[in-house]
BALOBA-1460 file (C-alpha; in Angstrom, 3 decimals):
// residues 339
<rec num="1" residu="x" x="0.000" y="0.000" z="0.000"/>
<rec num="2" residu="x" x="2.954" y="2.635" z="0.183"/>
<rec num="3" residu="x" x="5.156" y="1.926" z="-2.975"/>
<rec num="4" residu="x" x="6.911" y="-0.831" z="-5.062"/>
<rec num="5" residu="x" x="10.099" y="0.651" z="-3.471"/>
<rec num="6" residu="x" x="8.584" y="-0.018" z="0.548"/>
<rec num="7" residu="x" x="6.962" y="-3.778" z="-1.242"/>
<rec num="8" residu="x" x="10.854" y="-4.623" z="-2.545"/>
<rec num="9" residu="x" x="12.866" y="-3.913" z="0.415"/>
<rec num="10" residu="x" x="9.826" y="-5.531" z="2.595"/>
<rec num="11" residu="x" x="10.435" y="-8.575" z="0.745"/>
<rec num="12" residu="x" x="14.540" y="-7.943" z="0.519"/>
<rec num="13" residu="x" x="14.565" y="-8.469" z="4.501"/>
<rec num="14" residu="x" x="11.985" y="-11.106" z="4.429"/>
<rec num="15" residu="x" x="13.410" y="-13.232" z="2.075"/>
<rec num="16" residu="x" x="17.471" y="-12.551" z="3.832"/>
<rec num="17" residu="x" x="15.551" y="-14.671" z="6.877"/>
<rec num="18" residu="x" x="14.519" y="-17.394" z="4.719"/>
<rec num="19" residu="x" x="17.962" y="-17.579" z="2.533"/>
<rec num="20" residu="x" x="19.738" y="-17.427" z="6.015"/>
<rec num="21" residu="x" x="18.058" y="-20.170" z="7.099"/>
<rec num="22" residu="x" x="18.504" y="-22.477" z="4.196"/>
<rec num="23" residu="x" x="22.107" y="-21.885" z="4.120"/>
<rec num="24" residu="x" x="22.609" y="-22.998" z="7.425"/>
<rec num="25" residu="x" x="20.515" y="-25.849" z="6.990"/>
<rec num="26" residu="x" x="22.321" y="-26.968" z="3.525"/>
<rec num="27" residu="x" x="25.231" y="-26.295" z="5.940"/>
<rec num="28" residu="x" x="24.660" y="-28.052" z="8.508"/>
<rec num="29" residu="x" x="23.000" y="-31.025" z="5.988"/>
<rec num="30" residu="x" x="26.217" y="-31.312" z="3.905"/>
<rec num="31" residu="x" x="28.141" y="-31.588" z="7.467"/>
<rec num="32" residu="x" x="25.799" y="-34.553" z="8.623"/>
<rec num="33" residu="x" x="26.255" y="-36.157" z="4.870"/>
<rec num="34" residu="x" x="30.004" y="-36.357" z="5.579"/>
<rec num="35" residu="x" x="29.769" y="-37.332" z="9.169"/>
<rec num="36" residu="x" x="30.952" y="-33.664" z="11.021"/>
<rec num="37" residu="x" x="27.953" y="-33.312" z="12.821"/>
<rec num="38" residu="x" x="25.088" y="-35.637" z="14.421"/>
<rec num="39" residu="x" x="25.755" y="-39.679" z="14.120"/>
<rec num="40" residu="x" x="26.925" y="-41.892" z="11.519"/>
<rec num="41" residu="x" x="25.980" y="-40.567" z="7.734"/>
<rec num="42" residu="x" x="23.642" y="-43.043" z="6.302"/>
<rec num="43" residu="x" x="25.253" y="-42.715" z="3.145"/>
<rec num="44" residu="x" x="22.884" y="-43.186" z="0.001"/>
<rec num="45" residu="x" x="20.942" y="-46.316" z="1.812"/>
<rec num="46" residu="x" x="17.784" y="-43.550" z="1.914"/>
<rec num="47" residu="x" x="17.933" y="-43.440" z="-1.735"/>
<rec num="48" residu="x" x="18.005" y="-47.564" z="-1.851"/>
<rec num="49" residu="x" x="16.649" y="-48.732" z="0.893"/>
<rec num="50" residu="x" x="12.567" y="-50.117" z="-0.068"/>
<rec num="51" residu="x" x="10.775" y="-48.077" z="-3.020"/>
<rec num="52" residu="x" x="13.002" y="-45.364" z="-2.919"/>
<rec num="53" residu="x" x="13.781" y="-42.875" z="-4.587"/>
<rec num="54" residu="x" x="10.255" y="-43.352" z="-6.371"/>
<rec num="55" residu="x" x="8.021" y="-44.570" z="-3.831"/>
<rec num="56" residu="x" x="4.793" y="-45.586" z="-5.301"/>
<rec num="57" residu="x" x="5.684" y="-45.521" z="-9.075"/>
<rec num="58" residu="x" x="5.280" y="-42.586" z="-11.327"/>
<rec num="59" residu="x" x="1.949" y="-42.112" z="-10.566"/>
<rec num="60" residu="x" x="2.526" y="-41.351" z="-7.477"/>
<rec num="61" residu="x" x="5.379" y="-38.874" z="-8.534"/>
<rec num="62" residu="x" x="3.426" y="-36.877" z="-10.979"/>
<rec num="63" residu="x" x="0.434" y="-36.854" z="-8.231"/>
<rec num="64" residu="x" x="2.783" y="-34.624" z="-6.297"/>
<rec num="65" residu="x" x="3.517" y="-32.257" z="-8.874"/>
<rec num="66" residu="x" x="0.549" y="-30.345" z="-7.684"/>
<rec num="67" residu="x" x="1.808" y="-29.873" z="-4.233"/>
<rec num="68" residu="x" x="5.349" y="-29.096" z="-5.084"/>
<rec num="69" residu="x" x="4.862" y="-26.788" z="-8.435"/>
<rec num="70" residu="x" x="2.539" y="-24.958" z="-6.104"/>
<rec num="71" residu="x" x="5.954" y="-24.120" z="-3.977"/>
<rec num="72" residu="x" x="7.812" y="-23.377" z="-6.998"/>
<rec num="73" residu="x" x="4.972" y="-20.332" z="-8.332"/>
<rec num="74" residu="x" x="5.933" y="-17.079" z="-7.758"/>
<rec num="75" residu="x" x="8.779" y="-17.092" z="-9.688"/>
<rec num="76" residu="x" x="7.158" y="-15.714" z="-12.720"/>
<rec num="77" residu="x" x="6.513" y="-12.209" z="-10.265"/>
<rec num="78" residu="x" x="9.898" y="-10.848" z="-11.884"/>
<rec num="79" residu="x" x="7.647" y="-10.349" z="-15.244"/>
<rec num="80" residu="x" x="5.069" y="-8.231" z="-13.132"/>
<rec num="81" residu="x" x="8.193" y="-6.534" z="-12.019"/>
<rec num="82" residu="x" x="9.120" y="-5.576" z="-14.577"/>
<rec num="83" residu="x" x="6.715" y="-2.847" z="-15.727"/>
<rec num="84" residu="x" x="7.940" y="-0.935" z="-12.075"/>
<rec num="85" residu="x" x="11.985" y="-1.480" z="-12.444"/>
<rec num="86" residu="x" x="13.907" y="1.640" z="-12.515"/>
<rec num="87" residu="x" x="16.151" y="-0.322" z="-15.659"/>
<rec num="88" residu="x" x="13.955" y="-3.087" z="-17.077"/>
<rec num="89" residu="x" x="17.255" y="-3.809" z="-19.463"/>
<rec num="90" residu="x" x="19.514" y="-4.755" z="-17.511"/>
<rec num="91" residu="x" x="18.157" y="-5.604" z="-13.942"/>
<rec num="92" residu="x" x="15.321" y="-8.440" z="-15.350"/>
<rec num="93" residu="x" x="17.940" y="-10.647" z="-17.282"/>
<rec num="94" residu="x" x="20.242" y="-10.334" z="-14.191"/>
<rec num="95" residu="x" x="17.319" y="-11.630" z="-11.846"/>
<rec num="96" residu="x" x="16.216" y="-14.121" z="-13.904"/>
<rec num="97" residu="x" x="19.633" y="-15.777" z="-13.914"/>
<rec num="98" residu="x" x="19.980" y="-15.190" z="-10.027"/>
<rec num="99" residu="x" x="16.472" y="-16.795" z="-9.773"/>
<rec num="100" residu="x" x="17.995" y="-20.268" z="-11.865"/>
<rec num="101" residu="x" x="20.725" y="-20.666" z="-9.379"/>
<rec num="102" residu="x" x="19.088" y="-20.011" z="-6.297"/>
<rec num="103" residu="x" x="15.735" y="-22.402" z="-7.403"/>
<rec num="104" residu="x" x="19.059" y="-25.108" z="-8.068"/>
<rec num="105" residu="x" x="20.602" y="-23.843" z="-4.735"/>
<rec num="106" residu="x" x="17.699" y="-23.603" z="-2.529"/>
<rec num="107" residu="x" x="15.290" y="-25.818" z="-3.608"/>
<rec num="108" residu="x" x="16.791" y="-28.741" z="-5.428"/>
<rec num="109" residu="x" x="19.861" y="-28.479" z="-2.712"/>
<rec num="110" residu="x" x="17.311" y="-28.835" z="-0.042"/>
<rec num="111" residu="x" x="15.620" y="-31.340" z="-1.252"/>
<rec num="112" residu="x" x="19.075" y="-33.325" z="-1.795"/>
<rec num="113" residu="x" x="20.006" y="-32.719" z="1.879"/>
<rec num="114" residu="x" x="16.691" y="-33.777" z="2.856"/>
<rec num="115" residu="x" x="16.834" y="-36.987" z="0.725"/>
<rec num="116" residu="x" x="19.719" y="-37.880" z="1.777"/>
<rec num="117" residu="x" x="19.444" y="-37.922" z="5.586"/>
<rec num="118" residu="x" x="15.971" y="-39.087" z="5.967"/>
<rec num="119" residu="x" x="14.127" y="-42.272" z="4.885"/>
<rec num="120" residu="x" x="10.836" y="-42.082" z="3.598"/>
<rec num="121" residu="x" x="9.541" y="-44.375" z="6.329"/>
<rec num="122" residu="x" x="10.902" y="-42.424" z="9.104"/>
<rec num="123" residu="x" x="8.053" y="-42.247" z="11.884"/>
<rec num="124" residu="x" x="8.391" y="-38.804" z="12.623"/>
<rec num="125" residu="x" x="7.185" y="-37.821" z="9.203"/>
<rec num="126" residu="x" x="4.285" y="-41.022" z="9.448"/>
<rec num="127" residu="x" x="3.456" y="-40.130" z="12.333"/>
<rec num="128" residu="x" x="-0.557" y="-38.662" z="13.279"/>
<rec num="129" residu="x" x="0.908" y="-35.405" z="13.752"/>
<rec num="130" residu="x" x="2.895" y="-34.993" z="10.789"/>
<rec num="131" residu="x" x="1.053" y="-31.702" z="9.730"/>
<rec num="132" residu="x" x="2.879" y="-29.944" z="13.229"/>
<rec num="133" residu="x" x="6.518" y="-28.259" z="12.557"/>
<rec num="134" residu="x" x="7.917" y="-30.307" z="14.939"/>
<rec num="135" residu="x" x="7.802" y="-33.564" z="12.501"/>
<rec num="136" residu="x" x="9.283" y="-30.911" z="9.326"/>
<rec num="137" residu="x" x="11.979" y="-32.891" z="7.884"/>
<rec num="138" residu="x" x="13.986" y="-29.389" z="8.423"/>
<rec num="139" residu="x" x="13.038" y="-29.287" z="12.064"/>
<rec num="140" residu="x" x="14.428" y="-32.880" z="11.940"/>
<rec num="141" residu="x" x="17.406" y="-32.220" z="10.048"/>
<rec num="142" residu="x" x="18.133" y="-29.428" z="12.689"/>
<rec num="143" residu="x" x="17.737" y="-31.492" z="15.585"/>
<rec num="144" residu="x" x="19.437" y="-34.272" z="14.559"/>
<rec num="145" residu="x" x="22.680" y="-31.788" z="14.284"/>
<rec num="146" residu="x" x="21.930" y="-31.348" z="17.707"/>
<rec num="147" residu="x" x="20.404" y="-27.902" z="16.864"/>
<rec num="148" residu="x" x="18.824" y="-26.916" z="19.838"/>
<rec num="149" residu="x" x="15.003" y="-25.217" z="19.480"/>
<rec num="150" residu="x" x="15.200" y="-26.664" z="15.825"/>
<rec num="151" residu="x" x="10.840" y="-26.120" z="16.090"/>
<rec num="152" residu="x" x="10.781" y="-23.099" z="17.628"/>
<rec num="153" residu="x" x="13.548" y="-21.617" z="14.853"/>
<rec num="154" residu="x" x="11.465" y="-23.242" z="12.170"/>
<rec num="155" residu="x" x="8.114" y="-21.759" z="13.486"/>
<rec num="156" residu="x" x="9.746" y="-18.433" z="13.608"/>
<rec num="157" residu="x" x="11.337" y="-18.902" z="9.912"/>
<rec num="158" residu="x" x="7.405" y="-20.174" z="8.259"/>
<rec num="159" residu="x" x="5.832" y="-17.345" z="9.526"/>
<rec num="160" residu="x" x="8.486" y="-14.817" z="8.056"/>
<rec num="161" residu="x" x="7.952" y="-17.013" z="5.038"/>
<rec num="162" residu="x" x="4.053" y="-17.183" z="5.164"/>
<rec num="163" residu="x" x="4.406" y="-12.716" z="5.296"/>
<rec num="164" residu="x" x="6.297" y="-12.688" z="2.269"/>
<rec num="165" residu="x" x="3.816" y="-15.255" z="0.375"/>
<rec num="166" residu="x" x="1.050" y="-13.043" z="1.801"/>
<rec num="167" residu="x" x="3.029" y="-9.706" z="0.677"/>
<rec num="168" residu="x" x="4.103" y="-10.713" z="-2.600"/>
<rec num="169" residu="x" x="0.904" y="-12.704" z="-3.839"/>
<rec num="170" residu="x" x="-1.305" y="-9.553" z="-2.934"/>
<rec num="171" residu="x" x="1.519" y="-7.429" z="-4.886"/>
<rec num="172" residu="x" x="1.238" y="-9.463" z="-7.377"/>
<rec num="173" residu="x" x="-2.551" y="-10.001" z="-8.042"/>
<rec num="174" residu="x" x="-3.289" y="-6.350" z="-7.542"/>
<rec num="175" residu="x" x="-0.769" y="-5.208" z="-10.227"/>
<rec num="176" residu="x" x="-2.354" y="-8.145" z="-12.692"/>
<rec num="177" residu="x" x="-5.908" y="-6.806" z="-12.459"/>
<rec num="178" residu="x" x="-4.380" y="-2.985" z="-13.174"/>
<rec num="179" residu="x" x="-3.114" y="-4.149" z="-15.955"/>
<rec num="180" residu="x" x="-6.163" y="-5.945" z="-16.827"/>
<rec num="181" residu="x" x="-8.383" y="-2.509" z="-16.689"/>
<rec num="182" residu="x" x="-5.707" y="-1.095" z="-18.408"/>
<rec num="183" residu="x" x="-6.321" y="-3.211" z="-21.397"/>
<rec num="184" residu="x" x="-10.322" y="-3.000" z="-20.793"/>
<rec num="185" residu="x" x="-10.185" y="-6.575" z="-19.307"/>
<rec num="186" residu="x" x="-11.369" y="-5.694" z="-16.126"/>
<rec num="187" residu="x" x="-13.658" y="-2.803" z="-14.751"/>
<rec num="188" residu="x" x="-11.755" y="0.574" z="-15.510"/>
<rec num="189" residu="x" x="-12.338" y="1.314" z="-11.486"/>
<rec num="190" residu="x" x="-8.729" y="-1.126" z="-11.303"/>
<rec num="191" residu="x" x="-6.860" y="1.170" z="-13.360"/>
<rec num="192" residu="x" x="-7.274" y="4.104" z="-10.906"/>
<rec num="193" residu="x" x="-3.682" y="4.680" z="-8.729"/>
<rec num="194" residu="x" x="-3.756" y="6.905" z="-6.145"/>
<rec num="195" residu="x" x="-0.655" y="9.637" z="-5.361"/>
<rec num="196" residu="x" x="1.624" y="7.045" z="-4.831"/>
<rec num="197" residu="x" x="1.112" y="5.022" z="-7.708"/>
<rec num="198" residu="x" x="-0.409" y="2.746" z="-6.278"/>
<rec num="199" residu="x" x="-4.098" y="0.585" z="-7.779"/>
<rec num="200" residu="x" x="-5.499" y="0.710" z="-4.502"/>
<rec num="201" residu="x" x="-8.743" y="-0.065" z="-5.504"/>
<rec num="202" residu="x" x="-7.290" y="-3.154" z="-7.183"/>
<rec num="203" residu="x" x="-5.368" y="-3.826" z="-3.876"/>
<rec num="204" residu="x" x="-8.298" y="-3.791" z="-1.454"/>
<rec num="205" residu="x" x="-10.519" y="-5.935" z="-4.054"/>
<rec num="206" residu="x" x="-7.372" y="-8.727" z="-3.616"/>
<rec num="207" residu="x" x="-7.029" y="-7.961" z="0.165"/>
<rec num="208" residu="x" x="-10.640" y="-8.781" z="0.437"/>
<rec num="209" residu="x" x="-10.388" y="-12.527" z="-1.702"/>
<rec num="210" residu="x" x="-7.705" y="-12.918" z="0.723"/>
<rec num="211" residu="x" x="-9.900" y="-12.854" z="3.601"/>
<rec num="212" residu="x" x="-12.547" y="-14.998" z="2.077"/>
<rec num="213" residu="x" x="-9.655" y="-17.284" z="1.403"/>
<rec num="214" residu="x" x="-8.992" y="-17.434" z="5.201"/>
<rec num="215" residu="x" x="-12.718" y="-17.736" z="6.182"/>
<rec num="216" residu="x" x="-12.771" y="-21.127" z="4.080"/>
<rec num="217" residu="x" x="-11.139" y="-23.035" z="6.683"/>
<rec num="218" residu="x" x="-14.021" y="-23.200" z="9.286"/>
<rec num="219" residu="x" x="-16.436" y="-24.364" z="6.183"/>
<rec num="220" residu="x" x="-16.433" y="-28.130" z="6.185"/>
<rec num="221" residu="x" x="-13.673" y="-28.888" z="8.314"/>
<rec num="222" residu="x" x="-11.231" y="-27.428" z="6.057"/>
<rec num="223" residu="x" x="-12.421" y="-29.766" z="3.156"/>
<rec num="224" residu="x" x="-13.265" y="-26.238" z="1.316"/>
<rec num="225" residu="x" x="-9.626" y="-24.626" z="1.782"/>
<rec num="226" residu="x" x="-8.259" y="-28.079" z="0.147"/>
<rec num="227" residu="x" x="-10.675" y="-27.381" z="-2.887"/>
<rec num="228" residu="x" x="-9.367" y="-23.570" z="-2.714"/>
<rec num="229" residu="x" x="-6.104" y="-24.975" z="-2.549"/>
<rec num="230" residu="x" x="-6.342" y="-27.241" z="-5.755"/>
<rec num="231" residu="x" x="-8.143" y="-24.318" z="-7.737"/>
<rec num="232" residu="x" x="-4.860" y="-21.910" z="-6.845"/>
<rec num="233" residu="x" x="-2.499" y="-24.688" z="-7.487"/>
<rec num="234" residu="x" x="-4.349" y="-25.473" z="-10.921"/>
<rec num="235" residu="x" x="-4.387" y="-21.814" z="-11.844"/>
<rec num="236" residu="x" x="-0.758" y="-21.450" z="-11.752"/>
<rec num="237" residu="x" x="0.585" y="-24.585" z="-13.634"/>
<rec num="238" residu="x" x="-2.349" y="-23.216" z="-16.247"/>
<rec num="239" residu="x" x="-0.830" y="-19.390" z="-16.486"/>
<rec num="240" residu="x" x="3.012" y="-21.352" z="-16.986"/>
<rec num="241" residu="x" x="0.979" y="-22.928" z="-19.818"/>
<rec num="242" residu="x" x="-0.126" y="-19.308" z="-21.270"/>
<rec num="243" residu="x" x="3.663" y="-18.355" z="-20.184"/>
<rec num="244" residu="x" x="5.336" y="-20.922" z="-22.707"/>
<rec num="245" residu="x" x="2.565" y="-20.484" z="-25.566"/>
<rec num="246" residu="x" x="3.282" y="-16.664" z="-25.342"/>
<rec num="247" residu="x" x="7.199" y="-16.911" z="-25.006"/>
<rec num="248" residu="x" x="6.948" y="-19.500" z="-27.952"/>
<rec num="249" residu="x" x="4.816" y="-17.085" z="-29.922"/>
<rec num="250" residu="x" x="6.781" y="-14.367" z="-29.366"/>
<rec num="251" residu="x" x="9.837" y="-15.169" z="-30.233"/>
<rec num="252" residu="x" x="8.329" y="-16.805" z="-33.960"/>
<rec num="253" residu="x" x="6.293" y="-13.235" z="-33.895"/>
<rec num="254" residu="x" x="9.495" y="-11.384" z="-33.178"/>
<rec num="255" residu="x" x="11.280" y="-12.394" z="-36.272"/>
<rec num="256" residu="x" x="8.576" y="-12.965" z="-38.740"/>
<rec num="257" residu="x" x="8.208" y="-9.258" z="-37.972"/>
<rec num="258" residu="x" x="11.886" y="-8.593" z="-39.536"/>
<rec num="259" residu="x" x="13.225" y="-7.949" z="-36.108"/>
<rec num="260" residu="x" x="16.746" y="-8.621" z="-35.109"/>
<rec num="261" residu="x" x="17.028" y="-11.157" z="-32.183"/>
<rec num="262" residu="x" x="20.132" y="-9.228" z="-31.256"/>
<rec num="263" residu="x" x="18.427" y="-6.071" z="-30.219"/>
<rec num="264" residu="x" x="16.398" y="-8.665" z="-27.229"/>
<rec num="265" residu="x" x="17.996" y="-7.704" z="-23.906"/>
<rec num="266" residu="x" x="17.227" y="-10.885" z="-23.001"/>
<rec num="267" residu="x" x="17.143" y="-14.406" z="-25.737"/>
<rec num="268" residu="x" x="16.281" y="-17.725" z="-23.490"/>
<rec num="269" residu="x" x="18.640" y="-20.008" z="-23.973"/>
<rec num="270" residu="x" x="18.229" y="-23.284" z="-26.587"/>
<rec num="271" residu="x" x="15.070" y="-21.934" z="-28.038"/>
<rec num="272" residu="x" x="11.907" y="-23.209" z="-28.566"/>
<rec num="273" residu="x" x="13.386" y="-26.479" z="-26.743"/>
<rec num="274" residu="x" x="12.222" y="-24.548" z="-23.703"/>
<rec num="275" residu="x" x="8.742" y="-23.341" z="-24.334"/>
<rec num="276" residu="x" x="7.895" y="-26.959" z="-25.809"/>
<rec num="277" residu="x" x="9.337" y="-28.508" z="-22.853"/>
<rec num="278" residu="x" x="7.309" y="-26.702" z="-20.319"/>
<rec num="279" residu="x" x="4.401" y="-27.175" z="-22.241"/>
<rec num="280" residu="x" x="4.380" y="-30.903" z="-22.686"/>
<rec num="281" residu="x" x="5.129" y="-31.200" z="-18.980"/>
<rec num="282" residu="x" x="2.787" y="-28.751" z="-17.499"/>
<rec num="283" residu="x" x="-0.089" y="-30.669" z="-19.710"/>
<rec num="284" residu="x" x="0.995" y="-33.731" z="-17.910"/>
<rec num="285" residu="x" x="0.977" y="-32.837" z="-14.829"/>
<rec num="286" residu="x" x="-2.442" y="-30.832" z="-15.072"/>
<rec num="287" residu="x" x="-3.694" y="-34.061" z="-16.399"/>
<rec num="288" residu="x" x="-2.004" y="-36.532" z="-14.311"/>
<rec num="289" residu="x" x="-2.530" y="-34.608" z="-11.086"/>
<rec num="290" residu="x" x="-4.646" y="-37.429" z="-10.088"/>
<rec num="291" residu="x" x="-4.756" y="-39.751" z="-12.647"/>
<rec num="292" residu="x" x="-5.840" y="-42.261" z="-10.145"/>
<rec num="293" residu="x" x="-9.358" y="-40.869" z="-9.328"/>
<rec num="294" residu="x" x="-9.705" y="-40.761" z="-13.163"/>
<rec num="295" residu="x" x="-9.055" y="-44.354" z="-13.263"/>
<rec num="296" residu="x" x="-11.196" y="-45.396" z="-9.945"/>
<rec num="297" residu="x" x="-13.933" y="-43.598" z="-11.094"/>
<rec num="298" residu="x" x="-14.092" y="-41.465" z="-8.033"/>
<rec num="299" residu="x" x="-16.250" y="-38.007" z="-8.945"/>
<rec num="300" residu="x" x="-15.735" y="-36.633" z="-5.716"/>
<rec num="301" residu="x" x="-11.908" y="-36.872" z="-5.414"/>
<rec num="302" residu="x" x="-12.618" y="-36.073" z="-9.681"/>
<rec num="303" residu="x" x="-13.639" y="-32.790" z="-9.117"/>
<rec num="304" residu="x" x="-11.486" y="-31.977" z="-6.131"/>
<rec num="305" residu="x" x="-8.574" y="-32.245" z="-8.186"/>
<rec num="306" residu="x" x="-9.957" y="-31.076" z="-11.157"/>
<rec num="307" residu="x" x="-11.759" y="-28.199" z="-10.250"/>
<rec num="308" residu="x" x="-9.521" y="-25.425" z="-11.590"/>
<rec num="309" residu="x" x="-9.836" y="-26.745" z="-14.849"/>
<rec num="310" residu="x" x="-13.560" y="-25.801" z="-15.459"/>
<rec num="311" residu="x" x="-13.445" y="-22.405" z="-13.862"/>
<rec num="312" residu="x" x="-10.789" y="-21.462" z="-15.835"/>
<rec num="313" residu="x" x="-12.756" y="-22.344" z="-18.769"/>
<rec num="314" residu="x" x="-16.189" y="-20.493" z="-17.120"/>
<rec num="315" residu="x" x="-13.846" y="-17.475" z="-16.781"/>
<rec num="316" residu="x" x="-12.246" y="-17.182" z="-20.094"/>
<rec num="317" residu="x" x="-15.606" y="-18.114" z="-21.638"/>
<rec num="318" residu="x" x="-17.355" y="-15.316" z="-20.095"/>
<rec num="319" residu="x" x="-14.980" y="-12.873" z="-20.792"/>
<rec num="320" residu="x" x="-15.019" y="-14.087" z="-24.530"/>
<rec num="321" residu="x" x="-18.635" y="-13.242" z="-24.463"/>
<rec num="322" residu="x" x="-19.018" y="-10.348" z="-22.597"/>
<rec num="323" residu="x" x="-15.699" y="-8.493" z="-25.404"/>
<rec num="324" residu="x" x="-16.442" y="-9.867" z="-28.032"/>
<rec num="325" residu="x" x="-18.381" y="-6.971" z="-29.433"/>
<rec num="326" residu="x" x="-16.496" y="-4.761" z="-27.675"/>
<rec num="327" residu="x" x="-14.232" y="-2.262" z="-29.868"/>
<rec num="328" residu="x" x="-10.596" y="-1.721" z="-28.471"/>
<rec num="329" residu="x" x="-9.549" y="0.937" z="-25.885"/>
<rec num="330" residu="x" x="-6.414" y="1.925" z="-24.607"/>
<rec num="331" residu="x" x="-5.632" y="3.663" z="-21.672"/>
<rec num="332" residu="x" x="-2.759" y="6.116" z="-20.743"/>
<rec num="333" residu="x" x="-1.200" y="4.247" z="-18.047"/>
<rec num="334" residu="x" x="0.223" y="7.150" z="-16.221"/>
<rec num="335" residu="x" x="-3.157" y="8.783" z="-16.064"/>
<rec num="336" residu="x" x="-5.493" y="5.728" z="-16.505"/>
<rec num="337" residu="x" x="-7.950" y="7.671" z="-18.036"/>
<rec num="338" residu="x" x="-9.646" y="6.186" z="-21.260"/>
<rec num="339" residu="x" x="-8.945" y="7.719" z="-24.523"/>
């Protein structure tokens, strides 16, 4: 609500807490791996021992993606940030390479660590409390390097985490329905910033999903916030879909156009291996998200899963009918007013 300046250095300290905290822990991991810290290293064995490392078949891998590509979102946020950076040019291609290593660092090193020193079967993650911190295979990790407090550290580090995710998701949303009104998408009320530059209107309109998002966990014993949950996690793998059609379109736009791929600030890499790669696996994994049900014939569990599909398809179909007719507008962004 104050500026994209107070919103980036909000989320420069909040995210130093959680990049703090994974070093130490990768630390602290790699020490336990070679047998510095805590007891014996179990080697690889957690990789061999039973199913592992793909317990349940590749069903049961892909039926994950949901959960764990629903960790991963966000990243796109540096296009939203785009239209604010002081130099677009050169600080966007710089964060989008920082954002590769640290997704490699942080996330696939974690995950690694986490592998490595923990089985599968472990009871602590089995057990009938394993939704509480204290059974978090990094509260576990911690402990068993004779970390002491590992919970009350962890508790500490999710709800700096769960502030930033709050922060940067209503950051993000508000500044995608300005943009909408600013292309006559959305109710031209959106487009309206106040002194700051800020869409407040768009901001409060977010805030207030927000809420409703929080009242959903008192409505059926928290069966509707799993059902919110699968809609949001849907929605996201379905915009990296529009993500890779658009970059793939682009690009094949770009020079059809007679435009010089040299003058792009930014080319991805191996082109369009990458925008065909992410497409074939995001329509896998929005398909295969629970394949299962499909297969069992369960509705219920059906339309749990699936439920993000057919509001997407509700929403774009309503817009198509509601602009169809429509003739184009464009607004001055700096004034939002409509021309």
């Amino acid at each position: 609500a104050l500026s994209a300046k107070a919103f980036g250095e909000g989320e420069y300290w909040l995210a130093a807490i959680k990049v703090i905290t994974v070093v130490v822990f990768l630390i602290c991991g790699v020490a336990m791996i070679f047998g510095i810290l805590g007891d014996s290293t179990p080697g690889f064995s957690n990789w061999t021992d039973g199913e592992a490392p793909f317990v349940g078949g590749w069903l049961s891998i892909v039926s994950v993606f949901m959960i764990a590509g629903f960790s991963f979102q966000g990243t796109e946020l540096i296009g939203v940030a785009a239209g604010e950076a002081e130099n677009p040019q050169r600080d966007i291609p710089r964060a989008i390479k920082a954002i590769f290593w640290r997704i490699m660092l942080f996330y696939i090193g974690a995950i690694f660590v986490i592998g490595m020193l923990i089985p599968y079967m472990d009871p602590s993650l089995l057990s009938s409390e394993a939704s509480d911190i204290t059974t978090s295979p990094f509260t576990l990790v911690f402990e068993r390097a004779g970390v002491a407090f590992a919970a009350a550290l962890m508790n500490a580090v999710i709800l700096s985490a769960i502030l930033s995710a709050g922060n940067s998701g209503l950051y993000a949303s508000a500044r995608m329905l300005y943009s909408m009104a600013l292309d006559g998408k959305a109710p031209k009320i959106f487009a309206r910033l106040n002194k700051r530059g800020v869409p407040m209107p768009a901001m409060l309109l977010t805030a207030s999903v927000g809420l409703f998002g929080f009242l959903t966990a008192i409505v059926g014993q928290g069966s509707a916030y799993t059902w919110l949950l699968n809609v949001s996690g849907l929605s996201g793998f379905i915009a990296w879909v529009g993500i890779a059609v658009c970059h793939y379109k682009f690009r094949k736009a770009y020079i059809a156009s007679g435009q010089d791929l040299a003058n792009l600030p930014y080319k991805a890499p191996l082109f369009p291996l990458g925008p065909i790669l992410a497409f074939v696996i995001l329509i896998v994994v929005i398909v295969g998200q629970n394949y299962q049900a499909i297969v069992d014939g369960n509705l219920l569990q059906m339309a749990s899963s699936y439920i993000g599909l057919p509001i997407f398809l509700l929403l774009w179909l309503g817009h198509w009918l509601a602009t169809r007719k429509q003739p184009a507008v464009a607004i001055d962004p700096w004034t939002a007013k409509l021309h």
